[in-house]
C-alpha positions, -999 to 999 in steps of 0.1 A, spaced: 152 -772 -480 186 -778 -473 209 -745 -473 248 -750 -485 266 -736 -460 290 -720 -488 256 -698 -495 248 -689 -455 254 -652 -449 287 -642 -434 287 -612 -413 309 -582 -423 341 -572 -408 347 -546 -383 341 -510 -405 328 -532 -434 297 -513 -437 313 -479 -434 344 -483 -449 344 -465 -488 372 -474 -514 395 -444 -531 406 -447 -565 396 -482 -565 413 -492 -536 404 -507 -499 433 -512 -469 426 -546 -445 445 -537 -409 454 -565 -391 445 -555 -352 429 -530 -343 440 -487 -357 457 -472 -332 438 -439 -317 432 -409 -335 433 -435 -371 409 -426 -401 390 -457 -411 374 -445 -441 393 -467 -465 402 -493 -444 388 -528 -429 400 -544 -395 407 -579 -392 407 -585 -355 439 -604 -343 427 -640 -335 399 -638 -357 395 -662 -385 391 -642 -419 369 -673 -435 338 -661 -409 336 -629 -427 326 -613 -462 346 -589 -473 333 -561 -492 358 -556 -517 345 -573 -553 362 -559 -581 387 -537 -549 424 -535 -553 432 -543 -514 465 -537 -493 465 -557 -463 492 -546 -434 500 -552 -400 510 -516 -379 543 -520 -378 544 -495 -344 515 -512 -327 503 -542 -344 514 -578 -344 528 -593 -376 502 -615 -399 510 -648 -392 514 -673 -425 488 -691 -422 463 -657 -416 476 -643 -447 467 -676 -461 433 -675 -453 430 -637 -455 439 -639 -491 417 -669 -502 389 -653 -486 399 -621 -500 394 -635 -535 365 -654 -531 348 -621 -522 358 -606 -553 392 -590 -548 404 -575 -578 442 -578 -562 457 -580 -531 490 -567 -517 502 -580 -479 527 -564 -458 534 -574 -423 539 -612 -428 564 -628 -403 593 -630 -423 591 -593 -432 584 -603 -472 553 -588 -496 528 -613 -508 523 -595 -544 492 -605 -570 515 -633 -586 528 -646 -558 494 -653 -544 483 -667 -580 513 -691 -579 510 -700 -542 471 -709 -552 478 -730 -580 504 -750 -559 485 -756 -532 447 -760 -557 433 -732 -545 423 -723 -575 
């Protein structure tokens, strides 16, 4: 029996497994929380990782992604890319990113219209 790799088993991102939405909502930090951060409601996305490798626990999850504007990097382009295609093929019910290189906000229909441009979709 041949396996898809589409269906082979990603492994979670750092706090995936502990990480428990409020109000219907789920944070993604890109790099590492600085000291003394609660991570309850929020995922890490490592900086230099690839966001493809993982599954994110966030199906039917409103999720803000950001960058630490005092101690993280900003989310390069093509990250947020990839970050919010694999986002929503996990399930995201909608996805805000902050952080991105040219200071801007990647809102829900932004995302949407980027997606159909580039068949995404």
């Amino acid at each position: 029996m041949i396996i898809s790799p589409n269906l082979q088993r990603r492994k979670l991102p750092p706090y995936g497994k502990t990480t428990r939405p409020e109000n219907n909502a789920i944070r993604v930090l890109y790099g590492w929380p600085p000291p003394g951060y609660e991570v309850e409601q929020a995922i890490v996305l490592p900086v230099g990782e690839d966001p493809g490798q993982y599954h994110w626990p966030v199906k039917n999850i409103n999720v803000t992604c950001f960058a630490n504007a005092l101690t993280g990097p900003v989310i390069p382009t093509d990250i947020v890319r990839s970050l919010s295609e694999s986002l929503f093929r996990d399930g995201a019910k909608s996805i805000v990113i902050s952080g991105t290189p040219d200071g801007t906000h990647f809102w829900p229909r932004d995302l949407i219209k980027w997606a159909e441009l580039n068949h995404a979709t």
